[in-house]
ROROVO-908167 format. One record per residue (C-alpha): chain; x, z, y. Coordinates in Angstrom, 1 decimal, always signed. Layout:
REM residues N
cadena  X  Z  Y
A  X  Z  Y
...
This chain:
REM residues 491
cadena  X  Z  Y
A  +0.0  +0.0  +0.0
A  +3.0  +0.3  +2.2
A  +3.5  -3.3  +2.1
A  +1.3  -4.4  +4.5
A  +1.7  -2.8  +7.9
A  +0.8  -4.2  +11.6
A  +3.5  -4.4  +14.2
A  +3.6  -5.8  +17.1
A  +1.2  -8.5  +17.2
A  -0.2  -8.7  +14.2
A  +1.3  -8.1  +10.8
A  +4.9  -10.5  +9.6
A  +6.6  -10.1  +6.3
A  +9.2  -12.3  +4.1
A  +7.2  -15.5  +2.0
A  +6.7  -14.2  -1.7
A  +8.7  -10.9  -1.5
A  +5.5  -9.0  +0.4
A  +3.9  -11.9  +2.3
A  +1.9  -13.3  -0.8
A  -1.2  -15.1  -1.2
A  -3.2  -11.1  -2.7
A  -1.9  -9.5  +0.4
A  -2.8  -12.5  +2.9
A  -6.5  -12.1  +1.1
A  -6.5  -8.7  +1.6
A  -5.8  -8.5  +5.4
A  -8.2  -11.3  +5.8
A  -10.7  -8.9  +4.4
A  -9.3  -6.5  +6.5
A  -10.2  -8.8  +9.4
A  -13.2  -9.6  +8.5
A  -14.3  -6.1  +8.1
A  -13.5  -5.7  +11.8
A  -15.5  -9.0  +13.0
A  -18.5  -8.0  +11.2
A  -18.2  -4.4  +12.3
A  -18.6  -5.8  +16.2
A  -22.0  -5.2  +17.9
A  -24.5  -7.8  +17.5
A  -25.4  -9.5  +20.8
A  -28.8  -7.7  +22.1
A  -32.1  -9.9  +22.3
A  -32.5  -9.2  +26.2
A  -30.1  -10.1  +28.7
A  -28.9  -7.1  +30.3
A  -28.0  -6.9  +33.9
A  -24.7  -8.0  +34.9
A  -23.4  -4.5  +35.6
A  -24.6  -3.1  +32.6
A  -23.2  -6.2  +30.4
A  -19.3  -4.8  +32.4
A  -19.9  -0.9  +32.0
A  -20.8  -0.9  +28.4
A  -18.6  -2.1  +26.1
A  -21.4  -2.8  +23.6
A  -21.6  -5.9  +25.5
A  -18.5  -7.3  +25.2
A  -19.2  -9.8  +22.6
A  -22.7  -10.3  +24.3
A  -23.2  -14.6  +23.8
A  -20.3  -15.0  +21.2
A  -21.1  -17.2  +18.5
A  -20.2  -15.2  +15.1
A  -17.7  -17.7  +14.6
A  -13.2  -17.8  +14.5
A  -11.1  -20.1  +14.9
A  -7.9  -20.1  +12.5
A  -4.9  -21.9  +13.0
A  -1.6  -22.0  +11.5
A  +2.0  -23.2  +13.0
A  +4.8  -25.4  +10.9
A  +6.1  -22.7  +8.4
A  +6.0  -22.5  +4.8
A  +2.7  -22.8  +2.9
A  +1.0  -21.9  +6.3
A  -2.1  -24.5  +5.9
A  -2.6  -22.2  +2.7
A  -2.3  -19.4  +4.0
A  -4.8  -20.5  +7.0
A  -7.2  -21.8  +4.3
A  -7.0  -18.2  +1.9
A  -8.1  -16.1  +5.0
A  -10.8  -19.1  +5.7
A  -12.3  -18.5  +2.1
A  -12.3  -15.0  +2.3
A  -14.1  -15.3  +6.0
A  -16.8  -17.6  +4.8
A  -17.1  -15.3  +1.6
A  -18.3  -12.9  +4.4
A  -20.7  -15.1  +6.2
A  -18.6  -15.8  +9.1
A  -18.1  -19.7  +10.3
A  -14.6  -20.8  +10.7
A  -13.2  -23.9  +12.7
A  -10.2  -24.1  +11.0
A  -7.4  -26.2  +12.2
A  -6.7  -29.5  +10.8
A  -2.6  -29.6  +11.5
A  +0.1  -27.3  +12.9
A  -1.3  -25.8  +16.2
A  +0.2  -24.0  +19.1
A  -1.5  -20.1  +19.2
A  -2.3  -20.9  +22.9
A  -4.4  -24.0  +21.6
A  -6.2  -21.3  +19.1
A  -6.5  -18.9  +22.1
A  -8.2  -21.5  +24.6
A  -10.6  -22.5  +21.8
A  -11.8  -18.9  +21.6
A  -12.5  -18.4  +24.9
A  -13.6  -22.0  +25.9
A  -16.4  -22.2  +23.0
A  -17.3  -18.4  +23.7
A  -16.0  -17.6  +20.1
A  -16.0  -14.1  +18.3
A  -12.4  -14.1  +17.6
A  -10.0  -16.4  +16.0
A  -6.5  -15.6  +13.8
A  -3.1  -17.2  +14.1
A  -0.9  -17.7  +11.0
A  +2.9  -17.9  +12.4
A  +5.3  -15.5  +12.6
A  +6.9  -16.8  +16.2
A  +10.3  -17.1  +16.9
A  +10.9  -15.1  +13.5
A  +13.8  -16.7  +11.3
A  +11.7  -19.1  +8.5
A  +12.0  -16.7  +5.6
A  +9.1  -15.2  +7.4
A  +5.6  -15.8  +7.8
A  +2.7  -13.2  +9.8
A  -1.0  -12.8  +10.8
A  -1.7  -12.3  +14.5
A  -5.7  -12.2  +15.5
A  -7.0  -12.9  +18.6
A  -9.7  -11.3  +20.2
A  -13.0  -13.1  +21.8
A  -11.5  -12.6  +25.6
A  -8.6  -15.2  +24.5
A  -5.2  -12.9  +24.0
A  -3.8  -10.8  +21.5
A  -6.0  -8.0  +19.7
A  -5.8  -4.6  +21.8
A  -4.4  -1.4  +19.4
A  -7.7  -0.4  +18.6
A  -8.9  -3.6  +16.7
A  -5.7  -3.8  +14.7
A  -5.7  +0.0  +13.8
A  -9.0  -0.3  +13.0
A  -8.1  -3.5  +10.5
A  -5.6  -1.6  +9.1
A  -7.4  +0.9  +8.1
A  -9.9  -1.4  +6.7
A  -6.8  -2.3  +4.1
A  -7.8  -1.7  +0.4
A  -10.7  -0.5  +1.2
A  -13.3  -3.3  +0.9
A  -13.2  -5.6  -2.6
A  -11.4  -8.5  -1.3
A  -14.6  -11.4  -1.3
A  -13.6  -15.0  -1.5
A  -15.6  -18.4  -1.4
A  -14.4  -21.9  -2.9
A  -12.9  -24.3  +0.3
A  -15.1  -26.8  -1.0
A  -18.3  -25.1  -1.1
A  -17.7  -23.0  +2.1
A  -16.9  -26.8  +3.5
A  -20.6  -28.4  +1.9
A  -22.4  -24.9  +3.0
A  -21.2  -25.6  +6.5
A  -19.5  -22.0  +6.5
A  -15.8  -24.0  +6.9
A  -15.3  -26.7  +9.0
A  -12.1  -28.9  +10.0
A  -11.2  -29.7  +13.8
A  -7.9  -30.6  +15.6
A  -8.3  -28.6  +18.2
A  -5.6  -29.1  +20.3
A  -6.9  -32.0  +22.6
A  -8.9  -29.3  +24.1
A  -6.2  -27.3  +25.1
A  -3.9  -30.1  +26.6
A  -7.4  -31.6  +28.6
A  -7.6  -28.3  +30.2
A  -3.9  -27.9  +30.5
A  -3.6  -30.8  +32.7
A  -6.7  -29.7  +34.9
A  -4.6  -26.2  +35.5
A  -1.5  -28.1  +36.6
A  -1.1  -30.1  +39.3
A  -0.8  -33.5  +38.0
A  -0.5  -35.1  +41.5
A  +2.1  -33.0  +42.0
A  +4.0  -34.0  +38.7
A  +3.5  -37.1  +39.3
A  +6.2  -37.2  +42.2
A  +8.8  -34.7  +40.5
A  +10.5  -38.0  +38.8
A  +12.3  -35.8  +36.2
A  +14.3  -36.1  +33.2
A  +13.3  -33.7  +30.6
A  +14.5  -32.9  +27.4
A  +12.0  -31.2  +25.5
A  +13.3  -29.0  +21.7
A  +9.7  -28.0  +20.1
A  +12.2  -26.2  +17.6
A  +10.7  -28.1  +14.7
A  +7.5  -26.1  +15.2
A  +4.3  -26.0  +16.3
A  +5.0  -27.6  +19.9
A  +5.8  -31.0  +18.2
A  +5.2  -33.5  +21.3
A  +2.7  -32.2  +23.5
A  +5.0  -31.7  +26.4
A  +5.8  -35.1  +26.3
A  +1.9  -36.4  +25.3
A  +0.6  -34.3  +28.8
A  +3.5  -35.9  +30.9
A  +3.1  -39.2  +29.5
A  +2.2  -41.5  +32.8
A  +3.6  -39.0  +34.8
A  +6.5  -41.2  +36.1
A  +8.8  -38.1  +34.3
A  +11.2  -39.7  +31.5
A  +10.8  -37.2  +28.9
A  +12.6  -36.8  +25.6
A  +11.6  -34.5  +22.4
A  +14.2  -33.2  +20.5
A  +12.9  -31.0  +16.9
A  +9.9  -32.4  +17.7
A  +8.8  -33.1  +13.6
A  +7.5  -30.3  +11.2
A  +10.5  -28.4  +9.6
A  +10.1  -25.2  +8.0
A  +13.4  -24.6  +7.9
A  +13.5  -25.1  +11.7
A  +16.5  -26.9  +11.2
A  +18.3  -24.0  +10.1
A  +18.0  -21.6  +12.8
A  +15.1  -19.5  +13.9
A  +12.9  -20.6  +16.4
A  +13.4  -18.5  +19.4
A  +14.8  -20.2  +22.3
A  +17.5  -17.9  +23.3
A  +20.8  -18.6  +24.6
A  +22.4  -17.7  +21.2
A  +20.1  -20.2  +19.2
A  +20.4  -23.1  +21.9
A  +23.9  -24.0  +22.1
A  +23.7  -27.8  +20.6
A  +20.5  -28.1  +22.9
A  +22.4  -26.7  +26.0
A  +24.9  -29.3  +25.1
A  +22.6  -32.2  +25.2
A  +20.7  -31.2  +28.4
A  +24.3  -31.4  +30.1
A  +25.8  -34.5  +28.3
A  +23.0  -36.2  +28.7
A  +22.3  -35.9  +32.5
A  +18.9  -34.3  +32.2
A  +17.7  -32.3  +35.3
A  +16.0  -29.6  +32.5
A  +15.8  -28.6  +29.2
A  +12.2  -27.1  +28.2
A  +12.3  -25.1  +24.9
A  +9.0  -24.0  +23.0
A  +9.4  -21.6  +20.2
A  +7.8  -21.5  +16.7
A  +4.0  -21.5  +17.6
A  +5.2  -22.3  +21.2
A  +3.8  -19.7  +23.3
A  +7.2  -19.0  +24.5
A  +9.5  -21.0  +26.8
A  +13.5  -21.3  +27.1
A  +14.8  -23.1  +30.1
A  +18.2  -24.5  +30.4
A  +19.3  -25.9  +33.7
A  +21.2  -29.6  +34.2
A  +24.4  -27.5  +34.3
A  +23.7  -26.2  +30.5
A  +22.8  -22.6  +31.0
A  +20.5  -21.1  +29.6
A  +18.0  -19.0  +31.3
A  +16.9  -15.4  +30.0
A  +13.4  -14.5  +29.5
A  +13.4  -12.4  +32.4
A  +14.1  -15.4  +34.5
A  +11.3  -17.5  +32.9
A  +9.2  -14.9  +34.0
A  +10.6  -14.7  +37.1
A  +10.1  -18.3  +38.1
A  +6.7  -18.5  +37.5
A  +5.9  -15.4  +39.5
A  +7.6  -16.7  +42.9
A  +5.8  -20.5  +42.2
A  +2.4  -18.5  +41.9
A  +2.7  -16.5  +45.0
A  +5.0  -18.7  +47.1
A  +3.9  -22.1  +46.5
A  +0.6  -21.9  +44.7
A  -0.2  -18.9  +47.4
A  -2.1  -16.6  +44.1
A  -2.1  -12.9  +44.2
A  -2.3  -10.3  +41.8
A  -0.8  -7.6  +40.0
A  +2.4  -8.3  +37.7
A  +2.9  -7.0  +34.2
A  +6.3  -6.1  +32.3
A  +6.6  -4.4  +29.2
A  +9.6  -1.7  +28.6
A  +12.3  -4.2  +28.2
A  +11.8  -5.9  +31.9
A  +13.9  -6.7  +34.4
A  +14.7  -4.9  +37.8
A  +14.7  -8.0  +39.7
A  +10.8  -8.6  +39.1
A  +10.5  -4.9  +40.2
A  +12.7  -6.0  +43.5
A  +10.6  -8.9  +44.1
A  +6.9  -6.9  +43.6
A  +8.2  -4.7  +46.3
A  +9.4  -6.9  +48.6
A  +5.6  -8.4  +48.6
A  +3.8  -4.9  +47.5
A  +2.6  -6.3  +44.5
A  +1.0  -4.1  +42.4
A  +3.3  -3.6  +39.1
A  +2.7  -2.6  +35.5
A  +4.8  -1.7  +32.7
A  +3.7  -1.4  +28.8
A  +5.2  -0.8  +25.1
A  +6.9  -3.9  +23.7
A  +3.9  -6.4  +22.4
A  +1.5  -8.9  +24.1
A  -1.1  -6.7  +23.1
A  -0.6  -3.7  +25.8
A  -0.2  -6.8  +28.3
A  -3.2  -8.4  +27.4
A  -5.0  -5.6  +27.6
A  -4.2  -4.8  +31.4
A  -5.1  -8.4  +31.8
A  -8.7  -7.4  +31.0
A  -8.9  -4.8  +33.3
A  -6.9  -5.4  +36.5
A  -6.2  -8.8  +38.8
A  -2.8  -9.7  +37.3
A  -0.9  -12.8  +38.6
A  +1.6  -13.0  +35.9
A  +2.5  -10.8  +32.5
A  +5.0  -11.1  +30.2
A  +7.5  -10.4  +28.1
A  +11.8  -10.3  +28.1
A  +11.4  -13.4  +25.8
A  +9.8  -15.6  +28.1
A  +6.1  -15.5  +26.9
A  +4.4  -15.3  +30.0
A  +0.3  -15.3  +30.7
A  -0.7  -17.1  +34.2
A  -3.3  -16.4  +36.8
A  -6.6  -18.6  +36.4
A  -5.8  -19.6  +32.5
A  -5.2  -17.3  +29.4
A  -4.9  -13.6  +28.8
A  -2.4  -15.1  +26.5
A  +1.6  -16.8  +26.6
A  +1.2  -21.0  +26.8
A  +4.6  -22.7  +26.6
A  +3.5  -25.8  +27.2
A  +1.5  -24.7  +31.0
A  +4.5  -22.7  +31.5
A  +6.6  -25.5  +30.9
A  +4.3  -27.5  +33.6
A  +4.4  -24.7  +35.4
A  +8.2  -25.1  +35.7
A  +8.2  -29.2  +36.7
A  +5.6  -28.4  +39.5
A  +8.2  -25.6  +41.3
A  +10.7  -28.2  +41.4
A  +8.4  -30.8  +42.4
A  +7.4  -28.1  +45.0
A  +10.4  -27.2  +46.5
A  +12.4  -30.6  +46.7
A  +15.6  -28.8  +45.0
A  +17.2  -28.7  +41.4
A  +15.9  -25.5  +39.4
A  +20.1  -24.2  +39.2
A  +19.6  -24.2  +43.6
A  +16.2  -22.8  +42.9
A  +18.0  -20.1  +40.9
A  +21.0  -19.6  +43.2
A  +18.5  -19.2  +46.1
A  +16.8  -16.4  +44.3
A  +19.9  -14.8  +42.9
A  +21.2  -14.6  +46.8
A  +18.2  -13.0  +47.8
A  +17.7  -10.4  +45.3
A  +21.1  -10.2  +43.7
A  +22.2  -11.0  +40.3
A  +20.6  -9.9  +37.4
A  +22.4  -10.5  +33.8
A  +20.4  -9.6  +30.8
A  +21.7  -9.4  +27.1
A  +20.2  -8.6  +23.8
A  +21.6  -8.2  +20.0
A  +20.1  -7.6  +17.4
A  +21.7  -5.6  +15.1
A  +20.7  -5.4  +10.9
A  +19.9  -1.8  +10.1
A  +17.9  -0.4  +7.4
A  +14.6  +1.6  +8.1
A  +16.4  +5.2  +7.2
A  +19.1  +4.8  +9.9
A  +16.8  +3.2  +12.4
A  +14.6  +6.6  +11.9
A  +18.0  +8.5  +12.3
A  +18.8  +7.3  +15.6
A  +15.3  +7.7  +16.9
A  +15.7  +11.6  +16.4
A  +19.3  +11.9  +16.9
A  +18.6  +10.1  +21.2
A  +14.8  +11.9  +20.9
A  +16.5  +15.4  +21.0
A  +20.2  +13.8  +22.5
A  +19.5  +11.4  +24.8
A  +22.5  +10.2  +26.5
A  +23.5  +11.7  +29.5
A  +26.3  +9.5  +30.8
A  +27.0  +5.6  +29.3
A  +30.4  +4.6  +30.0
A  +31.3  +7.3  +32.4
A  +27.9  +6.7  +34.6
A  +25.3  +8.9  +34.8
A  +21.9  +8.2  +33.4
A  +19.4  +8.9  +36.1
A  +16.1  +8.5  +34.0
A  +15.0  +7.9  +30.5
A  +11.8  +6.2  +29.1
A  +11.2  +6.8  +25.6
A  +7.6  +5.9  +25.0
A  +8.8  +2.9  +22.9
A  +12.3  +3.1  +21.8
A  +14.9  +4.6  +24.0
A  +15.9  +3.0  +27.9
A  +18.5  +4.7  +29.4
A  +18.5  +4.1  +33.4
A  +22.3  +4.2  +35.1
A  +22.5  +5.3  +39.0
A  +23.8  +1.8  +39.9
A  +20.7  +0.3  +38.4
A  +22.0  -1.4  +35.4
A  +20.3  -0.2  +32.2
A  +20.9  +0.2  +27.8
A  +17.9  -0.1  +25.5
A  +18.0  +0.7  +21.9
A  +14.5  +0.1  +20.2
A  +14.4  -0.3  +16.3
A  +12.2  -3.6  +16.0
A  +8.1  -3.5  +14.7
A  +8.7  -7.0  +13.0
A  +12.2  -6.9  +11.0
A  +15.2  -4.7  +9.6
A  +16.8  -4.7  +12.6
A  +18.0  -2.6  +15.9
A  +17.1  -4.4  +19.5
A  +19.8  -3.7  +21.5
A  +18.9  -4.7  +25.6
A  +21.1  -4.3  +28.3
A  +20.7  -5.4  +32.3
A  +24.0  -5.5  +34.3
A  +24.6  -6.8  +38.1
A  +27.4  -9.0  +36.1
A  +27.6  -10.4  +32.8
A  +30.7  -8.5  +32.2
A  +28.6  -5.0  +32.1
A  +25.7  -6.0  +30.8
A  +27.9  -6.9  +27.5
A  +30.1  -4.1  +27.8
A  +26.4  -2.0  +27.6
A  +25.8  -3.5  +24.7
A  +28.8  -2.9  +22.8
A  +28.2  +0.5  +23.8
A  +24.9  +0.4  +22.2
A  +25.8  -1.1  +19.0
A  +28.7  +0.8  +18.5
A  +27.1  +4.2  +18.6
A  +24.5  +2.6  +15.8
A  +26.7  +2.0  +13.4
A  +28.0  +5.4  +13.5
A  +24.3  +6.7  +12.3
């Protein structure tokens, strides 16, 4: 029973050693239990104010229906099509997807066709050995910690019920549908394609051999942009790498963007709701960057307003910037989830995570490489400069942030180790500075009074220690991480 256990977003595991076709079943069950246990819509239409100040009314107009999609790994379609039998074993309608699909395609078909929820088989940017579950709820975005505890502890408890594909299909309980068009229709209504349309860019586009395939380059097409796809065909190998677009992962891609004159390099990750950027120069942008980006297009150019969103692991120079403009900031436990969540509630402008998964003003409670990517084109388009000046602008402004991360292999009994050996000694000096504040409600983030920072949090998802550091230089943000790993390998 301890084989199956949410982290998070959703639940990952390795293909056949616990991620098997019984335990995909029985999740879906799980699932299930938690879509039927939702409150049926009432007969009467309640006033507006009620429908917001009770929750009873949140899936108020939903059709009982989910949407499941799957992205390029291993066995996925079957995967997608077990939790599809099991779901129309319980009387719920699935649209299930008809090919490799982006999670932010899933995501804007729930919340476009007013759906009850909808499940993403994928396991991101994690290396192909692994597969994963995510669900998303009717809003559009990832499933808040209540659903999933809730689905957890619906595991083993229900008899796993299961319908043949073809007679769910004939009884109309299971039905095919590419639904990706609909996302990328929309997409190119919430960019500005007029806009686009006078950037004149080169692009090279990696999809990473996963779910982003060519739908950069499909949305751009007439454009006037020359763009080029790169891993753009279904590998679930992912060409021997994982699929996260990090600087580590994107050396031969760096390579190309700068050998091959491009202006940028836009990088989708497994089930592309993340994006890398590397500039015409070759570097490679962090996460934080991404992020930071798209918040200064949104308010600057696009003139939106709003809160902003960070989790734990974010970046001082977004904090810098929401100050400057008294912007209203958040900060959350690693996982889309908590983000998503505050999405809900409050006005956010932009949320997202050190990875570069970022939700947008006016679209998704939910990361979208591919509007990101968009997103991206337009500011240059906008500003009449190369994104590496764009970059150097900001960095003069605010100063230069340099953010690392490793992760390091370590088995679950050490990782628990060092989270009581820094829970009752945290550090109180790193490298002969003082630590000035410490934020443990999700691994360990050790502030240092010149404002560079060390975080050690033991990951949801693998066997493995995240190790995050922030420096004003590259030189001491590297230095922190040493630091970091080499006190782990003493545990």
């Amino acid at each position: 029973m301890d084989k199956i256990k949410f982290g998070t977003d959703g639940w990952r595991a390795v293909i056949s050693e616990d991620f098997t076709f019984e335990n995909v079943e029985i999740v879906a069950q799980a699932i299930a239990d938690y879509i039927k246990n939702q409150k049926s819509p009432p007969k009467a239409d309640p006033p507006r104010a009620e429908k917001i100040k009770n929750k009873k009314y949140e899936f108020y107009g939903r059709k009982f229906t989910v949407v499941v999609g799957y992205d390029t790994r291993f066995l996925s379609e079957r995967y997608a099509e077990l939790i599809s039998c099991v779901f129309a074993a319980n009387g719920i309608k699935v649209i299930l997807a008809d090919r490799p699909t982006p999670t932010p395609s899933v995501s804007f078909k729930i919340k476009h066709k007013k759906l009850i929820g909808g499940v993403m088989v994928t396991a991101s940017h994690n290396p192909a050995q692994y597969n994963g579950i995510k669900y998303k709820g009717c809003f559009g975005g990832s499933a808040g910690k209540k659903a999933t505890d809730f689905m957890e502890s619906r595991l083993y408890k229900s008899k796993v019920k299961f319908m043949d594909k073809e007679v769910a299909t004939k009884k109309g309980l299971i039905k095919f549908e590419n639904i990706i068009p609909l996302h990328l229709k929309y997409a190119k209504k919430y960019a500005d394609m007029a806009l686009l349309k006078k950037a004149k860019l080169k692009v090279l586009v990696d999809s990473m051999n996963g779910a982003g395939a060519k739908y950069l380059e499909e949305v751009l097409k007439g454009t006037g942009n020359k763009v080029t796809t790169i891993n753009g065909t279904r590998d679930p190998y992912f060409g021997g790498r994982a699929p996260e677009p990090n600087e580590r992962l994107l050396k031969e891609t760096a390579a190309a963007v700068k050998k091959g004159r491009f202006d940028i390099g836009l990088v989708t990750d497994g089930d592309a709701d993340r994006l890398g950027i590397i500039l015409a120069t070759g570097k490679v942008l962090s996460g934080h960057k991404v992020m930071t980006l798209l918040l200064l297009y949104l308010f600057e150019d696009r003139g939106l307003k709003g809160g902003v969103v960070q989790t734990i692991c974010g970046t001082a120079l977004i904090d810098k910037i929401c100050k400057r403009y008294r912007l209203k900031t958040y900060e959350t436990s690693v996982g889309f989830k908590y983000i998503a969540e505050i999405i809900k509630k409050e006005d956010i402008l932009v949320g997202g995570e050190e990875t570069g998964g970022v939700a947008v003003k006016n679209w998704l409670p939910e990361r979208d490489a591919i509007v990101s990517g968009l997103l991206i084109l337009e500011m240059i388009a906008s500003r009449k400069k190369p994104l590496a000046k764009i970059v150097e602008d900001i960095n003069k402004m605010y100063g230069t942030y340099v953010y690392k991360r490793h992760d390091l292999p370590l088995s679950s009994g050490k990782k628990k180790r060092l989270v009581a050996k820094l829970g009752t000694r945290p550090f109180k000096k790193i490298l002969g500075m003082h630590v000035v504040n410490v934020k443990s409600f999700d691994g360990f983030k050790f502030m240092r009074s010149n404002g560079s920072w060390l975080m050690l949090r033991p990951s949801g998802t693998e066997p493995k220690l995240r190790i995050y550091s922030e420096g004003r230089n590259e030189k001491e943000a590297l230095k922190l991480i040493d630091f970091g790993e080499k006190f782990a390998l003493k545990i």
